[in-house]
C-alpha positions as a printed Julia matrix, in Angstrom:
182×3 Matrix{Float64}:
 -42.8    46.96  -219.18
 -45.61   45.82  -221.53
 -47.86   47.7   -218.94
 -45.76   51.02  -219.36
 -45.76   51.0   -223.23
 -49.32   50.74  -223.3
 -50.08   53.65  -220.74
 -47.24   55.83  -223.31
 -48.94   55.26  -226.38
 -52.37   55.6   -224.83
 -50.96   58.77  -223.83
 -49.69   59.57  -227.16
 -52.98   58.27  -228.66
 -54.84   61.25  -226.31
 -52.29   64.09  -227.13
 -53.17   62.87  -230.77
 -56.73   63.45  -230.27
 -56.65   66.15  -228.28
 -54.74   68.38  -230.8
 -57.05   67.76  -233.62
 -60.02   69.81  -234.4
 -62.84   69.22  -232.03
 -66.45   69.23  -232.94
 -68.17   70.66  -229.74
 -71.57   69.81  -228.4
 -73.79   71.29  -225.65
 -73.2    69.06  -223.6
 -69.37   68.93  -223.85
 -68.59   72.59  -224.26
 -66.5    74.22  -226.94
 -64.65   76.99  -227.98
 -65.16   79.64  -230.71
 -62.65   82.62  -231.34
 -63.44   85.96  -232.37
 -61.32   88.98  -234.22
 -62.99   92.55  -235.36
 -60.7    94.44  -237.24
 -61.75   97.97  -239.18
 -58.87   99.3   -241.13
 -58.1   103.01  -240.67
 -59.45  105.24  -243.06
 -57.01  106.67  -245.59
 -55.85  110.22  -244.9
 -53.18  112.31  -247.29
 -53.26  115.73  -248.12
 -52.62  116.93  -251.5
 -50.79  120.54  -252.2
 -50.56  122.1   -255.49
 -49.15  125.95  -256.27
 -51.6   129.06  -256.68
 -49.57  130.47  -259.35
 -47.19  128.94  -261.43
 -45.92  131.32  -264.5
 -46.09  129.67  -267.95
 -42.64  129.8   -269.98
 -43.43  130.76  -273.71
 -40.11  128.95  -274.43
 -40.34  125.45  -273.27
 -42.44  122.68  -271.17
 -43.4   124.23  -267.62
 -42.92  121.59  -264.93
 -46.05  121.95  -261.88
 -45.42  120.15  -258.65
 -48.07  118.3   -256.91
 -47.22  117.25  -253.06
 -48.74  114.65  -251.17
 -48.13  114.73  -247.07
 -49.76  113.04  -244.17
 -50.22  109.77  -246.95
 -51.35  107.02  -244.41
 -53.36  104.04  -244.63
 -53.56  103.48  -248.49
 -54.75  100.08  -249.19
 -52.13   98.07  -251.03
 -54.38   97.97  -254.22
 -55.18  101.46  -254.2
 -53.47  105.07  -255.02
 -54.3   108.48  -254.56
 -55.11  110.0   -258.0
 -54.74  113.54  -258.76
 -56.53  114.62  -262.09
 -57.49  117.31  -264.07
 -61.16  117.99  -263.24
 -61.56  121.14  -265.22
 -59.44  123.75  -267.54
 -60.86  127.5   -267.3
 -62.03  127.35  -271.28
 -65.59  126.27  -272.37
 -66.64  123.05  -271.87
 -63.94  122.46  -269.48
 -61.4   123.01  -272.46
 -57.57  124.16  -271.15
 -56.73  127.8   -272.48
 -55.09  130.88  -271.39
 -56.59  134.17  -272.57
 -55.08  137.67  -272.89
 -57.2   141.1   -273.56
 -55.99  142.86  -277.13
 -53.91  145.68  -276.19
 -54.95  146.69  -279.55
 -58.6   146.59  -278.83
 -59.4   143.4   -281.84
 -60.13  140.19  -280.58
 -59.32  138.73  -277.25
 -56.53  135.84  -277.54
 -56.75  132.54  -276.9
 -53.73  130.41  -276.31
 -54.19  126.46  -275.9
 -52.77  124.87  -273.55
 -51.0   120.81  -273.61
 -50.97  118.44  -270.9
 -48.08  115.88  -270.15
 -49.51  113.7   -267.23
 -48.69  110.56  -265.62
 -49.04  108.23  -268.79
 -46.12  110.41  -271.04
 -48.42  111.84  -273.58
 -49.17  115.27  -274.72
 -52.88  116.04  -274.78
 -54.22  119.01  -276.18
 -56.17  121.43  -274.18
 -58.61  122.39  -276.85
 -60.04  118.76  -276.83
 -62.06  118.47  -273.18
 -62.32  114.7   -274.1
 -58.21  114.37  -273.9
 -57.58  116.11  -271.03
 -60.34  116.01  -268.28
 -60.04  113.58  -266.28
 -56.42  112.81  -267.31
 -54.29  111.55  -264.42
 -51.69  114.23  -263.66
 -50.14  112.56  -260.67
 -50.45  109.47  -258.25
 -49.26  108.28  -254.72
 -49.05  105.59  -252.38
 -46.93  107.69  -249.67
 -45.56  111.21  -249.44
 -43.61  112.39  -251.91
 -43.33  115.3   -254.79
 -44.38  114.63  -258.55
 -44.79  117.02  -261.49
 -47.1   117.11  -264.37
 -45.9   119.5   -267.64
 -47.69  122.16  -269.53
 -46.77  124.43  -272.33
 -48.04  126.47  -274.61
 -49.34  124.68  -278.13
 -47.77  127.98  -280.3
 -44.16  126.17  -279.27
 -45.57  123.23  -281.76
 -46.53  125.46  -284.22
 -43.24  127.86  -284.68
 -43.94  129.53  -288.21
 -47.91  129.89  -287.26
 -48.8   133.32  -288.45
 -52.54  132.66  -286.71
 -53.07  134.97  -283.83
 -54.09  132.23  -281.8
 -50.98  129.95  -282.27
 -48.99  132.59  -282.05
 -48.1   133.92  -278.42
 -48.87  138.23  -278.76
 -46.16  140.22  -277.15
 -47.58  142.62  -274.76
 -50.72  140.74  -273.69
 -51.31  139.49  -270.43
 -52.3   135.74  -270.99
 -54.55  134.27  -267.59
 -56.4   131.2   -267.27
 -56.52  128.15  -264.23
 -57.48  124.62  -264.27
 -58.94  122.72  -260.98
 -58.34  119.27  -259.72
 -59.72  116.45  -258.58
 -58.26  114.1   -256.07
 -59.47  110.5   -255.14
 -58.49  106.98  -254.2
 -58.38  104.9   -256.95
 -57.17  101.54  -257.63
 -53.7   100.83  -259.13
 -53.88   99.69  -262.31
């Protein structure tokens, strides 16, 4: 019996050993795993409207799509921003001909992007750059823009002051990238 209880916890002693971490030599061998992994790149395609008409009444709602969104990094987010407005200097305006042959006008435009606040399009510092929308998989979002004569209602300036019978026209241009969440 004594004979038996030694061979078991020899045993047990070995299985002991044996499932600890070995150091290996040359001479004994040895073992060393190996993994590669290289994450797929991100992919998403972003989709935003060619012409979207202004309302001179209220806030104008512009939808930005993202599709094919795969791969996105848990930290990270696909940022869509306002690169440029059509004005000078990057500056947000529309701008309409003078059916009466005076001045051309100019009609600033605001920005509500993804942080809630209206920024004015006559300030290039404000608004380029801005975050308009942002995505971690496919979906819909939309960024506002109106007109900056609906916060000036009793504005008798010709430029705060939207001119019945001109043709107002202006663009702004995006930039998309994958940024980190904040």
């Amino acid at each position: 019996m004594k004979t038996s209880r030694r061979i078991a916890a020899v045993i047990a002693g070995a299985a002991l050993v044996c499932s600890m971490a070995v150091s290996a030599s040359a001479s004994d061998g040895g073992k060393t795993n190996f993994s590669l992994y290289v994450p797929n790149d991100p992919t998403y395609e972003i989709t935003v409207p060619a012409t979207v008409n202004i309302s001179a009444k209220e806030a104008t709602n512009i939808p930005i799509t993202a599709s094919n969104v795969d791969y996105i990094p848990a930290n990270k987010k696909v940022s869509v921003t306002l690169a440029n407005g059509c004005g000078v200097y990057g500056r947000l305006y529309l701008q309409a001909k003078n059916p009466n042959g005076g001045n051309d006008y100019l009609m600033t435009l605001d920005v509500k992007g993804t942080d809630g606040e209206w920024k004015t399009g006559a300030v290039e510092n404000q608004i380029k750059g801005m975050e308009l929308a942002s995505f971690t998989a496919n979906g819909s979002k939309d960024y506002q823009i109106k007109p900056c004569a609906l916060d000036y209602p009793g504005a008798t300036n010709q430029n705060l002051v939207i001119q019945k019978g001109a043709k107002y026209t202006g663009y702004v241009t995006y930039g998309v990238s994958l940024t980190d969440k904040a």
